[in-house]
NUTOR-786560 format. One record per residue (C-alpha): y, x, z. Coordinates in steps of 0.25 Angstrom, whole numbers, plus 5000, padded with zeros to 4 digits. Each point is the difference from the previous one (the first is absolute). Layout:
NUTOR-786560
<rec><yy>Y</yy><xx>X</xx><zz>Z</zz></rec>
...
This chain:
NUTOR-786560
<rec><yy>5000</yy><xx>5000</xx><zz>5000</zz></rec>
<rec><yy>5010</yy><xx>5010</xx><zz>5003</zz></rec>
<rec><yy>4999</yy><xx>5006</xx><zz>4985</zz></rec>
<rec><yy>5005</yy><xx>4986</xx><zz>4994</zz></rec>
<rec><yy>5011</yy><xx>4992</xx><zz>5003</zz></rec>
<rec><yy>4997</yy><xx>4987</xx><zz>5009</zz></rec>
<rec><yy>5006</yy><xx>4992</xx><zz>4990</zz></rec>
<rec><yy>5000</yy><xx>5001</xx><zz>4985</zz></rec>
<rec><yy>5014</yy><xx>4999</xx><zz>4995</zz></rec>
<rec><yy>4997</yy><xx>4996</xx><zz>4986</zz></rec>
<rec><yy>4993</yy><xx>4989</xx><zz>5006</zz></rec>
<rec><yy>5012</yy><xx>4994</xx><zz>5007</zz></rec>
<rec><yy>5008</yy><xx>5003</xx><zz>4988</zz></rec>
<rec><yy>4990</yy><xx>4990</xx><zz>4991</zz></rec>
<rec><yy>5002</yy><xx>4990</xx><zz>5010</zz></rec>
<rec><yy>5014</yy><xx>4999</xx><zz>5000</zz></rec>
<rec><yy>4999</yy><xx>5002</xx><zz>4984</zz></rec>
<rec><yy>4991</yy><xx>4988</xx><zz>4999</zz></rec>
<rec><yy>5007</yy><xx>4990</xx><zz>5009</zz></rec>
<rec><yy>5012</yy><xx>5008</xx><zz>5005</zz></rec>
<rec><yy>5004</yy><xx>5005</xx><zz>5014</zz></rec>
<rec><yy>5000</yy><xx>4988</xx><zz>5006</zz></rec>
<rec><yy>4985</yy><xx>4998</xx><zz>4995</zz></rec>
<rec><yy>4998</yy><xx>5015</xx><zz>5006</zz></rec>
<rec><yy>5005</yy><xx>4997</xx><zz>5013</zz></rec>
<rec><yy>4993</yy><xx>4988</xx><zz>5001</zz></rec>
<rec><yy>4986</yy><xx>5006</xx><zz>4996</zz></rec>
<rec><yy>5003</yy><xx>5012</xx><zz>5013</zz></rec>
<rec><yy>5005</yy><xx>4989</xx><zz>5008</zz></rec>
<rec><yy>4987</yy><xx>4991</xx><zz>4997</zz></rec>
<rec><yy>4990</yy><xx>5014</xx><zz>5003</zz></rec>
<rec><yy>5009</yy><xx>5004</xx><zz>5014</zz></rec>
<rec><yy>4995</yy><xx>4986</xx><zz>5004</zz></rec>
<rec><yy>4988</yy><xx>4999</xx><zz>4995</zz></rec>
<rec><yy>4993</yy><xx>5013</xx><zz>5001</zz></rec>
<rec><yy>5002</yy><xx>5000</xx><zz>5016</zz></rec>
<rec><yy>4993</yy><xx>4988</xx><zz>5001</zz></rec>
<rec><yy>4988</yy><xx>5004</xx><zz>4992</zz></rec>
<rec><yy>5002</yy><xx>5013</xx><zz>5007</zz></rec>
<rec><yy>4997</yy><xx>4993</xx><zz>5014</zz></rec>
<rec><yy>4989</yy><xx>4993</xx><zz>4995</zz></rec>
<rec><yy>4992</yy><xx>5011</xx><zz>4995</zz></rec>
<rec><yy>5003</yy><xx>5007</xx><zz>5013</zz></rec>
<rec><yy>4996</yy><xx>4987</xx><zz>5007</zz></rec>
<rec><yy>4988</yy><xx>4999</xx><zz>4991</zz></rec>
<rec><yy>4994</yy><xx>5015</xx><zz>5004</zz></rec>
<rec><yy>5002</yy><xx>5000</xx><zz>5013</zz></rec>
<rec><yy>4992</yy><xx>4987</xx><zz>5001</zz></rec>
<rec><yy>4988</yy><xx>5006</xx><zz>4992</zz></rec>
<rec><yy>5003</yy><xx>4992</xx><zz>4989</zz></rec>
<rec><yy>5000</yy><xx>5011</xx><zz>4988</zz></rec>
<rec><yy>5000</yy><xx>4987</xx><zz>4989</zz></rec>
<rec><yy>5014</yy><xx>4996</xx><zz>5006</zz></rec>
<rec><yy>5004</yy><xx>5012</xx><zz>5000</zz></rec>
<rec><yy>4996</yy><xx>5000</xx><zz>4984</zz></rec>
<rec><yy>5009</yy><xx>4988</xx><zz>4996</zz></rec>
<rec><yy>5011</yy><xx>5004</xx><zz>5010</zz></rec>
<rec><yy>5002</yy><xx>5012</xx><zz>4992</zz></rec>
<rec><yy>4997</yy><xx>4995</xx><zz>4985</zz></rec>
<rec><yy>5015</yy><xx>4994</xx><zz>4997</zz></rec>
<rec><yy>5004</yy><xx>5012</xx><zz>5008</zz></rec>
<rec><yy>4996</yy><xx>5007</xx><zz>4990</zz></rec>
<rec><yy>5005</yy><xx>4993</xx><zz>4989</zz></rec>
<rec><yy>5015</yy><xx>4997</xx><zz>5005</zz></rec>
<rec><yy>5001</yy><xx>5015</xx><zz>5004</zz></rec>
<rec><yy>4996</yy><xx>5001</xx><zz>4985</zz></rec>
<rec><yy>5011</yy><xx>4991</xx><zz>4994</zz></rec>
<rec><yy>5010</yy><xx>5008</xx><zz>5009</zz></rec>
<rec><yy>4997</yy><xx>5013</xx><zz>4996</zz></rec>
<rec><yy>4993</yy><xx>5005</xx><zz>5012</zz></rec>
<rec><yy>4989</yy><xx>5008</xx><zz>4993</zz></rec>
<rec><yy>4996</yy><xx>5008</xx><zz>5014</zz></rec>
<rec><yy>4998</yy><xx>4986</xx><zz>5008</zz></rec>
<rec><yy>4993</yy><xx>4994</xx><zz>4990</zz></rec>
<rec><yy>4989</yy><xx>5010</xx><zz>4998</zz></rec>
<rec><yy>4998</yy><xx>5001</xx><zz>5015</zz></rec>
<rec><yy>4998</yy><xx>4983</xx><zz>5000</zz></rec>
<rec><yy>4992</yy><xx>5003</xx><zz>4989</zz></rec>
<rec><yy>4992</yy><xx>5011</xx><zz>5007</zz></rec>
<rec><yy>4999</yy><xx>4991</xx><zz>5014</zz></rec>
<rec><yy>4994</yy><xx>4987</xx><zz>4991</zz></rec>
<rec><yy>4990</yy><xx>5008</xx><zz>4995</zz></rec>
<rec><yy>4997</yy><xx>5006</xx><zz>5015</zz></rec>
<rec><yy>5000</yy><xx>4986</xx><zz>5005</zz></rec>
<rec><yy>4989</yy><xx>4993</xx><zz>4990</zz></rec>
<rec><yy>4992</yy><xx>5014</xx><zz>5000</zz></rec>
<rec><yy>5001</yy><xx>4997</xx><zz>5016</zz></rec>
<rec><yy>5007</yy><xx>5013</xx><zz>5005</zz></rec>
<rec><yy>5004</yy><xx>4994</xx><zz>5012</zz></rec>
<rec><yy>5005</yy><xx>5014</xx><zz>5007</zz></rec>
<rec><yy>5006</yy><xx>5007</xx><zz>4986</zz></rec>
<rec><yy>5008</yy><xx>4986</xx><zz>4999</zz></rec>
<rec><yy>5007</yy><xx>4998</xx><zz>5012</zz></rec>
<rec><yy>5006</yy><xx>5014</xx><zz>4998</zz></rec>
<rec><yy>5004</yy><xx>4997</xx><zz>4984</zz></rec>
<rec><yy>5006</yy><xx>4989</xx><zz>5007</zz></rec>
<rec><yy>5010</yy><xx>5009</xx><zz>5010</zz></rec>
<rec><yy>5003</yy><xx>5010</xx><zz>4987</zz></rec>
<rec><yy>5003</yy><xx>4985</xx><zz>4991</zz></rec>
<rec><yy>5008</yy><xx>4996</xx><zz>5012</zz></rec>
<rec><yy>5008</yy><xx>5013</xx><zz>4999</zz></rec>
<rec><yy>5002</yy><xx>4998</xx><zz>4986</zz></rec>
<rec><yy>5005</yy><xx>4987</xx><zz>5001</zz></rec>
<rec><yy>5011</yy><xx>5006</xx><zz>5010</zz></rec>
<rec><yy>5005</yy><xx>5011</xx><zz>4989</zz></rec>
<rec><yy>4998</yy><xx>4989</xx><zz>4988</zz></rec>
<rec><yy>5009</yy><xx>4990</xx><zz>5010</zz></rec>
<rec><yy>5009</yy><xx>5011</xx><zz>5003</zz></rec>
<rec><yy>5003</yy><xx>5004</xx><zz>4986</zz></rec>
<rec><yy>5002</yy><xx>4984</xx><zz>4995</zz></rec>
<rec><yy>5010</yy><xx>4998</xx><zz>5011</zz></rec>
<rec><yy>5009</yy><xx>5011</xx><zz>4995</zz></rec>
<rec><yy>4999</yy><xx>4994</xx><zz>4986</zz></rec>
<rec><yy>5005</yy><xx>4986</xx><zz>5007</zz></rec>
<rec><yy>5011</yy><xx>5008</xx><zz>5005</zz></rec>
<rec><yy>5005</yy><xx>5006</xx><zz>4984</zz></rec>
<rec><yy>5012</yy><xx>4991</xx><zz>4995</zz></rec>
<rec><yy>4993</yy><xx>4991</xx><zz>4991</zz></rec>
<rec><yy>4987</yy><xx>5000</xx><zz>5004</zz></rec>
């Protein structure tokens, strides 16, 4: 992770060229209020035992990381999924920690791009 950006640049860029800004800040507000959620219930999900809700916790994780740009977050909700269905109980609660840390730096990022003049 610390060898690519958290978030893709381009990838916002594409956003705001599809729909415009405002269709950019809606999609980074629509993921800094989603992800969190589905963040808890994976969490909530493995420390209950339960690897299957920790697999469709993390799916649209994956994918709204995706559609944001955040290549690193999304391959490590890609990596706990397939950790979850092959029933890697330890190795997931600690892709979970590392996802959870991604999403900080990913957060981090998109709320100083709320804060750019037109954005």
């Amino acid at each position: 992770m610390d060898t690519e950006p958290c978030v893709d640049p381009a990838t916002l860029d594409k956003l705001a060229q599809m729909g415009g800004k405002a269709f950019a800040a809606e999609m980074i507000d629509l993921f800094l209020n989603y992800v969190p959620q589905k963040l808890a219930e994976a969490r909530a999900a493995e420390q209950s035992g339960d690897l299957p809700g920790v697999k469709k916790a993390v799916h649209p994780v994956k994918s709204s990381a995706g559609n944001i740009g955040a290549r690193p977050m999304q391959n490590l909700a890609s990596r706990i999924e397939q950790l979850a269905g092959d029933q890697c109980r330890e190795s997931t609660g600690a892709m979970l920690s590392e996802l959870e840390l991604a999403y900080k730096h990913v957060e981090a990022y998109l709320r100083e791009c709320r804060k750019v003049p037109g954005a």
